[in-house]
LUMZA-565284 format. One line per 4 residues: number of its first residue (from 1); their letters; for each residue z, y negated, x negated of C-alpha. Coordinates in steps of 0.2 Angstrom, whole numbers, plus 5000, padded with zeros to 4 digits. Example, Ala and Ser with C-alpha at 12.3 -4.5 7.8 and 13.67 -1.06 7.14 Angstrom:
! residues 2
1 = as = 5039:5022:4938  5036:5005:4932
This chain:
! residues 203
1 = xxxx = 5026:5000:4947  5017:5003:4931  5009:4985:4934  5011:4974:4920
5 = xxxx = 5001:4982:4904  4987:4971:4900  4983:4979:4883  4964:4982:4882
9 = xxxx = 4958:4999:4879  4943:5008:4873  4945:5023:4882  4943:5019:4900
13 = xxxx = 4945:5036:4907  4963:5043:4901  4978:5037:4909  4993:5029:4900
17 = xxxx = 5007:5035:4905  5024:5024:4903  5012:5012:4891  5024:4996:4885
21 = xxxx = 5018:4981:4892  5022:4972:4876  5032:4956:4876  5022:4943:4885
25 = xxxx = 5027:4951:4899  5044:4956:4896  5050:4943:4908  5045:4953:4925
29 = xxxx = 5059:4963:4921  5071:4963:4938  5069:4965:4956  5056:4957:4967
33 = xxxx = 5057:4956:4987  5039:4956:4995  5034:4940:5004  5027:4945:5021
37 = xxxx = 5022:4926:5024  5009:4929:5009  5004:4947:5008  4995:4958:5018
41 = xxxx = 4998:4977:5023  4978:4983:5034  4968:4997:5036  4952:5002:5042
45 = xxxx = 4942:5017:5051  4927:5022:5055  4922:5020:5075  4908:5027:5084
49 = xxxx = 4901:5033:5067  4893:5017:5065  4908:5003:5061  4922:5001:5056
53 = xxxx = 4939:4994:5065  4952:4986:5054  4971:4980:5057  4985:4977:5049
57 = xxxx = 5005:4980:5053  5013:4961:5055  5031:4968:5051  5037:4975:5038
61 = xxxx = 5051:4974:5024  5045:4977:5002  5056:4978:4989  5051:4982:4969
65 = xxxx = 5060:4986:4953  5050:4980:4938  5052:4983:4918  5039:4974:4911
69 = xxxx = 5041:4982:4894  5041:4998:4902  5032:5000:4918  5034:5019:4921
73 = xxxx = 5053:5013:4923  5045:5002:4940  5046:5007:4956  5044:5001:4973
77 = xxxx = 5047:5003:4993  5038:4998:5008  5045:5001:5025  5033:4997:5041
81 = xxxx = 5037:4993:5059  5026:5006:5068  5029:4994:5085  5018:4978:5075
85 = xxxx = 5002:4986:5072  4987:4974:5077  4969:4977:5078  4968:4963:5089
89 = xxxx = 4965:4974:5104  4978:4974:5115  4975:4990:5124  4969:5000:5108
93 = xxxx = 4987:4994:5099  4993:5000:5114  4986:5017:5114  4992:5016:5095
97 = xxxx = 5008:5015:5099  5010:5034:5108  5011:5049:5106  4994:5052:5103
101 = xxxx = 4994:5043:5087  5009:5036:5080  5022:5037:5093  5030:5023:5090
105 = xxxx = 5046:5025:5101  5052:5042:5090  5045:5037:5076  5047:5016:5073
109 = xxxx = 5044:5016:5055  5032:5021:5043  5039:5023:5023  5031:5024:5006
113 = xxxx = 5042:5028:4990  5039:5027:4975  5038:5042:4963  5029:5039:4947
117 = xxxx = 5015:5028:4940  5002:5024:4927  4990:5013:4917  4973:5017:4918
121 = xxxx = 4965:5002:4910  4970:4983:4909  4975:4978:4924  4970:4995:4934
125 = xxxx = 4987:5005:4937  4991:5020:4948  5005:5024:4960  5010:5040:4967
129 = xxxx = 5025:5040:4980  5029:5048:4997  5020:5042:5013  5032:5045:5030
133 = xxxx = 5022:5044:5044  5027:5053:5063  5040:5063:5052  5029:5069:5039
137 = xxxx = 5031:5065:5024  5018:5069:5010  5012:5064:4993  4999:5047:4992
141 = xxxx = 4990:5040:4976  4988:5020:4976  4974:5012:4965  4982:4996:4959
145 = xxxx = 4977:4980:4951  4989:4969:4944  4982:4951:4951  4995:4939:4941
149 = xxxx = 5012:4930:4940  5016:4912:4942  5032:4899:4946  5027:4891:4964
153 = xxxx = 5029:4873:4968  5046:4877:4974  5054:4887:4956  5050:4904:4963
157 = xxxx = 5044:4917:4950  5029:4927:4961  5018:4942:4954  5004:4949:4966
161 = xxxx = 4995:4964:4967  4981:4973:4976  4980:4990:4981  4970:5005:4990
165 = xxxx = 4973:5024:4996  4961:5033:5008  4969:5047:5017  4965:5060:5030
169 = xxxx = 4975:5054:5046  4977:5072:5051  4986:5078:5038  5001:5066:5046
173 = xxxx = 4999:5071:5063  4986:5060:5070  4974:5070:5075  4968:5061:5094
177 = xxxx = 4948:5059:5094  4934:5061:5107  4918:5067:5107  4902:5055:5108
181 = xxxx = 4889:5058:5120  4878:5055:5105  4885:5068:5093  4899:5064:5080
185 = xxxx = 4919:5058:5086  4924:5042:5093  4937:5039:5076  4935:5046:5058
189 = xxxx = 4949:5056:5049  4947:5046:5034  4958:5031:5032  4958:5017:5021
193 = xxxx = 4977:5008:5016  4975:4990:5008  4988:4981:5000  4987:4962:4995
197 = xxxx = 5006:4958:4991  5015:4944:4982  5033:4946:4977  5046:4934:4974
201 = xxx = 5059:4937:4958  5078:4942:4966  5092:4926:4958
């Protein structure tokens, strides 16, 4: 994933492509499975143009390929259970779940692969893979930060990161709104992903 360089920079505007993340961090090198019991996968939107409602998906499987020397060699995978989403409104998960938003029944899942990724600055990174929502499948960028690694109390190796993408709903397919008495649309286009994951090293 392009996580792991934490080589200061001067120049923070150009992006680093496949940048070596030297040997202090060599040892992230391997697979890594996402621990759903510590990580997060949420979003939020704009409602009734003056809040926002957020929710998060409860199931869903991660897996990552690390190099730590070479992190445009990383990649990762995320596949979502449509059916989990929780916004801790039952009918609003509900309404959700059809066909006027994700349509949950034809399409159960939600996927992201990875394609490609980049330093930006210490511990900022950048991902772009493919987003599959409602059968569509288009190109998303992820703004990373690489939050650390550690042994847990029980020997497992961890490494966390945080992550964001905003996107247009539309431009997968959900496109349901209504109008406000007020002026404006009951839900905004724009969507914002958040990713707060921790990853536990393969044996």
């Amino acid at each position: 994933m392009g996580l792991f360089n934490r080589t200061k920079t001067a120049d923070t505007t150009t992006a680093v492509v496949d940048a070596p993340a030297g040997p202090g961090l060599a040892h992230l090198t391997g697979d890594w499975a996402v621990d759903t019991a510590h990580s997060q996968v949420g979003f939020s939107v704009r409602h009734a143009m003056v809040t926002n409602v957020r929710g998060a998906f409860t199931e869903y499987d991660g897996k990552l390929h690390l190099d730590g020397s070479e992190p445009g060699n990383s990649s990762a995978e995320l596949v979502i259970k449509v059916a989990s989403i929780d916004t801790k409104q039952a009918q609003r998960d509900e309404h959700l779940r059809t066909g006027d938003f994700f349509a949950a029944e034809a399409h159960p899942e939600i996927t992201f692969r990875s394609t490609s990724a980049e330093r930006l600055r210490d511990d900022s990174y950048r991902m772009i893979g493919d987003l599959t929502i409602k059968g569509t499948t288009r190109p998303v960028v992820l703004d990373l930060e690489y939050t650390g690694s550690a042994t847990d109390a029980y020997g497992a190796e961890r490494v966390g990161f945080e992550g964001a993408a905003t996107i247009d709903r539309t431009d997968w397919g959900l496109s349901y709104n209504a109008a406000l008495e007020t002026g404006g649309v009951l839900i905004g286009e724009k969507v914002k992903l958040t990713f707060d994951i921790s990853a536990v090293k393969a044996a």
